[in-house]
C-alpha positions as CSV (number, residue, x, y, z in Angstrom):
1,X,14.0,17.3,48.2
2,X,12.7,20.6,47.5
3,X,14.6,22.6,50.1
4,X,18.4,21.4,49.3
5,X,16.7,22.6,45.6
6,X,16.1,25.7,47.3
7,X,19.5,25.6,48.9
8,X,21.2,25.4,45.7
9,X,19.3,28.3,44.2
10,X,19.4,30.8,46.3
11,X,23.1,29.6,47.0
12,X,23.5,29.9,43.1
13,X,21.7,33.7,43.2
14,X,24.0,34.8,46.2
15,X,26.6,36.1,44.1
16,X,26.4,39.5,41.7
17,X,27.2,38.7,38.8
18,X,25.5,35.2,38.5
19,X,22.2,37.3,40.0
20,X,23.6,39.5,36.8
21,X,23.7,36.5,34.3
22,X,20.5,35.6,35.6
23,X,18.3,39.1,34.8
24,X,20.2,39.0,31.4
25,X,18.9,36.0,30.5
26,X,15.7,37.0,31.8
27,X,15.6,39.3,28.3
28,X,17.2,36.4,25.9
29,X,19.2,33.4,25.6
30,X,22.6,34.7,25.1
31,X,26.0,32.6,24.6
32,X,28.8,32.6,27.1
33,X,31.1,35.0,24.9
34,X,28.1,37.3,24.9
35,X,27.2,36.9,29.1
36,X,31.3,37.1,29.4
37,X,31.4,40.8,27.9
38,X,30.7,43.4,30.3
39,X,32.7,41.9,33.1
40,X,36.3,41.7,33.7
41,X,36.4,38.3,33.8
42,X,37.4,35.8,31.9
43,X,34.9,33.7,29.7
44,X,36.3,30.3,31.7
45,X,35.2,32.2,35.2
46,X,31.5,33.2,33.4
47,X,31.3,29.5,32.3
48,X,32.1,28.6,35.9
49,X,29.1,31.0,36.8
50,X,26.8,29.3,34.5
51,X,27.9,26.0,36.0
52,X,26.6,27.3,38.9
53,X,23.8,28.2,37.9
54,X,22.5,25.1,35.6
55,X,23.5,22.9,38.8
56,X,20.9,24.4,40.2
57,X,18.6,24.4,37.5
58,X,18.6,27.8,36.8
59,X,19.9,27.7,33.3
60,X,20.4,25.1,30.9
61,X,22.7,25.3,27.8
62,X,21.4,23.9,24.1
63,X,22.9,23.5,21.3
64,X,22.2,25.6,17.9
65,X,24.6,24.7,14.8
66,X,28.2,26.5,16.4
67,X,26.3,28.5,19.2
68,X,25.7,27.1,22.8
69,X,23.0,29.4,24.1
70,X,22.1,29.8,27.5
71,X,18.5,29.6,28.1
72,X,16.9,31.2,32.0
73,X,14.7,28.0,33.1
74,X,12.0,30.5,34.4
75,X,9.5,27.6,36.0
76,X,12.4,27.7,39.3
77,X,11.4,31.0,39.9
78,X,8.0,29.3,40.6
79,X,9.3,27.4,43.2
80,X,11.1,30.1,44.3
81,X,8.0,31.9,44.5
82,X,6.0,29.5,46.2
83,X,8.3,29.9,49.1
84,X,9.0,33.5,49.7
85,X,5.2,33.9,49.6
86,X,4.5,31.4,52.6
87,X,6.5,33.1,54.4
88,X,5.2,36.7,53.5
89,X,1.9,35.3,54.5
90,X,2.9,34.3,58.0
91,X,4.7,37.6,58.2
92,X,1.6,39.6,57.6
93,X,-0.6,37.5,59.9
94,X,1.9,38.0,62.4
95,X,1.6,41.8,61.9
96,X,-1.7,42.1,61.9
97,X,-1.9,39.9,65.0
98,X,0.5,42.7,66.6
99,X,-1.9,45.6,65.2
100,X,-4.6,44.3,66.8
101,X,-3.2,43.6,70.0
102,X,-1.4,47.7,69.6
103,X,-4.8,48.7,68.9
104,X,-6.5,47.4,72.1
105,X,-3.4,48.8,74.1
106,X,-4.1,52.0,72.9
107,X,-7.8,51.9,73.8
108,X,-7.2,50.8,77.1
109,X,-4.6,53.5,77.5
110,X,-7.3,56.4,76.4
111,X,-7.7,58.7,79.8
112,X,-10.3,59.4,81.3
113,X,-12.6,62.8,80.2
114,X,-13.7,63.6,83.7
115,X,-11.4,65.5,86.0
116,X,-9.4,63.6,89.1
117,X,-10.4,64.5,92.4
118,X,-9.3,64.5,95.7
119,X,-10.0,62.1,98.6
120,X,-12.6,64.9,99.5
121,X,-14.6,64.4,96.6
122,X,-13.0,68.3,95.2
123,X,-11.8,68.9,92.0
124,X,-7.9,69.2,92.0
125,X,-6.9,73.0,91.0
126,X,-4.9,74.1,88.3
127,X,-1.3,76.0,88.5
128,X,-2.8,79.7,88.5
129,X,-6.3,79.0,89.6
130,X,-8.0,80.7,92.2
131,X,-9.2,78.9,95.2
């Protein structure tokens, strides 16, 4: 089902240093020793991270002679994608819904360019005026 997908994802992306991992990987494969060094973590808690991640189909891991690289399966983004922007759209027609309605508020709401009057049919005087 695409939203427990979904679930797992974003799930996956809700901590920093897997959304880290993640943008890394977004330049290059890299191995675990190599995603491992700028934290102070160990490499067991980064492979834990990367668990995390390829259960949700984030990343996968190959293998290359001695080397496991980890490899960003881009195409989730896609589905990623996909939802964020139904939602956007039904955001925006939402808000231009409310503009238009604003808009016609604020043209009913325009006063009127001819002076009040009195019951009498007189003009009604200004502070300072002469009678």
């Amino acid at each position: 089902m695409v939203d427990d997908r979904l679930s797992r994802v974003f799930g996956a992306l809700a901590d920093p240093i897997r959304r880290d991992i993640v943008a890394r990987l977004a330049v290059g494969d890299a191995t675990v020793g190599q995603l491992a060094e700028p934290y102070d973590v160990s490499v067991q808690a980064v492979s834990k991270h990367l668990k995390v991640l390829e259960d949700a189909g984030l990343v996968t891991r190959s293998r290359d002679a001695q080397r496991r690289p980890c490899h960003l399966e881009a195409e989730v983004f896609d589905l990623m994608t996909r939802w964020i922007e139904r939602y956007r759209r039904a955001a925006e027609d939402r808000f231009r819904r409310l503009d238009a309605v604003l808009a016609e508020m604020s043209d009913d709401a325009v006063p009127h360019t001819q002076p009040r009057t009195r019951p009498h049919g007189q003009p009604h005087k200004r502070r300072g005026e002469a009678s």
